[in-house]
C-alpha positions in Angstrom: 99.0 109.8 99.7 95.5 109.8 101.2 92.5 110.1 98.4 89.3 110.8 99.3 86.0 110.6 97.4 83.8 114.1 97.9 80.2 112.9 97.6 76.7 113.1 98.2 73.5 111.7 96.2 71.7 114.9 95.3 73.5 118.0 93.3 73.7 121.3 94.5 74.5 120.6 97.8 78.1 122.5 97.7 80.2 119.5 96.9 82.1 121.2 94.6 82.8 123.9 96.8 83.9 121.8 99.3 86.6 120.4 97.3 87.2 123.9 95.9 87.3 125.1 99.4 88.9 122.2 101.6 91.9 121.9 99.0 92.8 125.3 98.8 92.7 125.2 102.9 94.8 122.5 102.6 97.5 123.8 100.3 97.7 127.4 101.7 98.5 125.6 105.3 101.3 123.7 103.0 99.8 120.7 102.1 100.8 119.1 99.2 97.3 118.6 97.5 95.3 117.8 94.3 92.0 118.2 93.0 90.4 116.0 91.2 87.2 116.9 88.6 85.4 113.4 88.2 82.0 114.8 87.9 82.4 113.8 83.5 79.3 115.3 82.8 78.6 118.3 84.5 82.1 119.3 85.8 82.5 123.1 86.7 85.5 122.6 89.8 88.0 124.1 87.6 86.0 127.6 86.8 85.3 128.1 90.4 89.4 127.5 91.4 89.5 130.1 88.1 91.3 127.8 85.8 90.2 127.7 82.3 89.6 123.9 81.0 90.5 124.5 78.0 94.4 125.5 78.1 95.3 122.0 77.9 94.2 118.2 78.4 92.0 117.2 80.9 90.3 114.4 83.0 88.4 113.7 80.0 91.7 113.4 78.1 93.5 111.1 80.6 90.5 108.9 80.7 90.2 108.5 77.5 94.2 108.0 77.2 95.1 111.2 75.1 96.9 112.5 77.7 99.3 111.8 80.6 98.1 112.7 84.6 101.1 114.7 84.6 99.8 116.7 81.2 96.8 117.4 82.3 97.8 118.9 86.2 97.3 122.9 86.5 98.4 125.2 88.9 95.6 126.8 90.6 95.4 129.6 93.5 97.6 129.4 96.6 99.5 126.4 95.3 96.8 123.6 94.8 97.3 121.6 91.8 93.9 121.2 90.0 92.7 118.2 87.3 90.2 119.7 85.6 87.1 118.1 83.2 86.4 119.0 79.8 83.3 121.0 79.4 82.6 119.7 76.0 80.0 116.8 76.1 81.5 115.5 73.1 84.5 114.4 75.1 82.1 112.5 78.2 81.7 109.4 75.7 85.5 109.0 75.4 86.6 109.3 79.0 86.7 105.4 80.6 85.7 106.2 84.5 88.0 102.6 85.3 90.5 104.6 84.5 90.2 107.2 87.1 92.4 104.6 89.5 95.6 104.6 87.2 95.0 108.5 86.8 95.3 108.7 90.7 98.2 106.3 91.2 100.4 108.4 88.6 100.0 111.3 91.4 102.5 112.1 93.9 101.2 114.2 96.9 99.6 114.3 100.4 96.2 114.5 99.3 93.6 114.0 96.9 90.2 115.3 96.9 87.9 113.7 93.9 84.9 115.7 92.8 82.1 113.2 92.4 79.1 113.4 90.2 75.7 113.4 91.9 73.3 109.8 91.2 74.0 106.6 90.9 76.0 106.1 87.5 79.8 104.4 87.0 80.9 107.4 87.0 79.8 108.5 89.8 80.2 105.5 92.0 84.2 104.8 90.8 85.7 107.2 92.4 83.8 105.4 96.0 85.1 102.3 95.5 89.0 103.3 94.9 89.0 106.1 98.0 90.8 105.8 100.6 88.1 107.3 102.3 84.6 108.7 101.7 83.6 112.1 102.9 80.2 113.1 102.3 77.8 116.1 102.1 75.1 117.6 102.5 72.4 120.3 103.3 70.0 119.7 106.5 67.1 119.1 104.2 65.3 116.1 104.5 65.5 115.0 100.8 69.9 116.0 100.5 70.2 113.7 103.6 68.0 110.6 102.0 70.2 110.7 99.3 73.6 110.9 100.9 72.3 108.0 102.8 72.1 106.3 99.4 75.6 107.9 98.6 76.5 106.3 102.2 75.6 102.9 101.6 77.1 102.4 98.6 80.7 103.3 99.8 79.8 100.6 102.5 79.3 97.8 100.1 82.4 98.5 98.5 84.0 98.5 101.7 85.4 102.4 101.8 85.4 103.8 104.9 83.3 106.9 105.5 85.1 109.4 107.2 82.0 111.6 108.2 79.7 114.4 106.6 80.0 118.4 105.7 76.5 119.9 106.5 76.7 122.7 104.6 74.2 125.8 104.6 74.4 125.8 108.6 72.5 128.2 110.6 71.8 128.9 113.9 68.5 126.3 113.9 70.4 123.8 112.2 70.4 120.4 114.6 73.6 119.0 113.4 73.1 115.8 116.1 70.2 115.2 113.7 71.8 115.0 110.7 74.6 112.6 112.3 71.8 110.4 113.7 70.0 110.2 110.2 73.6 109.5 107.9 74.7 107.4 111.0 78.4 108.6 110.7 79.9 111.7 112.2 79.8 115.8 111.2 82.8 116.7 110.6 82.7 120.1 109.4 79.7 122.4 109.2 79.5 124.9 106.9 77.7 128.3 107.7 75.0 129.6 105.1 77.7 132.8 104.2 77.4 134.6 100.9 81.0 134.6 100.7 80.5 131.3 99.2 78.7 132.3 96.4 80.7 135.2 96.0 84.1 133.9 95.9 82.8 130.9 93.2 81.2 133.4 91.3 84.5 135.1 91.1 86.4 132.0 90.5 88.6 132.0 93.3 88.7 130.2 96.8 87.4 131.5 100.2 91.3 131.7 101.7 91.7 134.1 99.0 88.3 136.2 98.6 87.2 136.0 101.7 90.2 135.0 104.1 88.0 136.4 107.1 84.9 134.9 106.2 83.0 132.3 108.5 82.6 130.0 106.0 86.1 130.4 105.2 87.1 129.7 109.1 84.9 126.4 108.9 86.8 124.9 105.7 89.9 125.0 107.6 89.0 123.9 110.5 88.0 120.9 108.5 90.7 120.9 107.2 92.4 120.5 110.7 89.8 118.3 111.6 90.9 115.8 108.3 94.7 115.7 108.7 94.8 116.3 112.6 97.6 119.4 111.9 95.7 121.9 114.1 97.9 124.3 112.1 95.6 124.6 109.5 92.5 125.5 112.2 91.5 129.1 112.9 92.4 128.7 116.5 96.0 127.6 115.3 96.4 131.0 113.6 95.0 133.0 116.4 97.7 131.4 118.8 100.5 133.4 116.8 99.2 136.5 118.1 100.8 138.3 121.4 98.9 139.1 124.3 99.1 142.7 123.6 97.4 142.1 120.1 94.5 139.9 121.4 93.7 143.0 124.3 94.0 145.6 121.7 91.2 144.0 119.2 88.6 143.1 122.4 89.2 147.1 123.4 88.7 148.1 119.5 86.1 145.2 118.1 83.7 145.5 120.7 80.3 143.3 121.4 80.1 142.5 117.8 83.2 140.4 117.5 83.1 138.6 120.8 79.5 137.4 119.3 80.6 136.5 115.8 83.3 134.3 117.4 80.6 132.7 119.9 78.7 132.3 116.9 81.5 130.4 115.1 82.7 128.0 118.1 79.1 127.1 117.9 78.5 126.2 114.2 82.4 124.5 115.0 81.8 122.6 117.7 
């Protein structure tokens, strides 16, 4: 089982929707995989996966030792097991965030992707110093990438190695070399500014199932790819199962526009 911590210092900056989105890449290419909520105060992973908190226990209740791991695992979209938080605040007092290592340890999977809350807080910083492995992220702006930085250096003084950065809201000015140069660890996905993002949270369900054509949906699994190494999960690993005769017939029907949506792509990719 591989766990890693989701994180970056500053909210907003789709961290959730990476884990959202990465996981359900993940489990649709047949990972075994689980999703973690340990944002305790201002969790919201579970209604953009469309599960509904309160049809059982929760992270909340595991912490706070109502509750079993196993009692509190749902079944979200496309196979991926989801832990969600509580959104009650009354429950954020009882949950014990030195808990969240026995929590993980009572799972049996492939992967584990933790939602972390933004700041510096024990809760927050728990789930970084129990990963396997860090990934962060974070837009291009200036002020996101100070405070992954932050996010960055505390991993490092607990010793958890960082396994790179999502940039996320990508376009075609985005200097991605930048951003690696500033966070000094590697990009390892970048995310395309796509309102399929929005869209698909909004309608509580993941980009491989709203939006299966999406760009932003081709960059989540090619990280996905990029994570586990099974080029399986990438886009180019699906487009390989195609026949010859299929790829001619969609350059003779797509046309310009396709050739430069997929040059587009390889670039925010690369």
């Amino acid at each position: 089982m591989r766990v890693y911590a989701v994180a970056s210092g500053k909210g907003g900056v789709g961290k959730t929707t990476t884990v959202a989105n990465l996981g359900a890449a993940l489990a649709a290419g047949g990972h075994e995989t689980v999703v973690v909520d340990a944002d305790l105060g201002m969790g919201n992973l579970a209604g953009v996966l469309g599960v509904d908190p309160d049809d059982g226990p929760t992270v909340h209740d595991v912490l706070a030792g109502r509750a079993t791991t196993a009692d509190a695992i749902r079944e979200g979209p496309v196979g991926l097991s989801v832990l969600p938080a509580s959104d009650d605040l009354d429950d954020f007092g009882d949950a014990d965030p030195s808990q969240l290592a026995a929590l993980l340890d009572d799972l049996d999977t492939d992967t584990v992707l933790v939602d972390t809350s933004a700041g510096l807080s024990h809760d927050s910083v728990e789930p970084l110093r129990i990963a396997d492995e860090v990934v962060l992220v974070s837009t291009p702006e200036r002020g996101a990438l100070g405070d992954t930085a932050k996010t960055r250096d505390v991993a490092g003084r607990f010793g958890t190695p960082v396994a790179g950065v999502v940039v996320t809201r990508v376009t075609a000015e985005t200097d991605v070399n930048t951003v690696a140069d500033r966070l000094g660890v590697p990009v390892r996905g970048t995310i395309p500014d796509d309102p399929a993002v929005s869209a698909a949270a909004e309608a509580g369900e993941p980009l491989v199932v709203d939006a299966p054509d999406a760009p932003a949906t081709d960059a989540y699994r090619q990280l996905a790819a990029d994570l586990t190494g099974d080029e399986s999960l990438s886009p180019d690993g699906e487009s390989e199962t195609e026949t010859d005769e299929e790829v001619e017939g969609e350059r003779d029907a797509g046309g310009g526009d396709e050739d430069e949506r997929t040059g587009f792509l390889r670039w925010l990719l690369r």
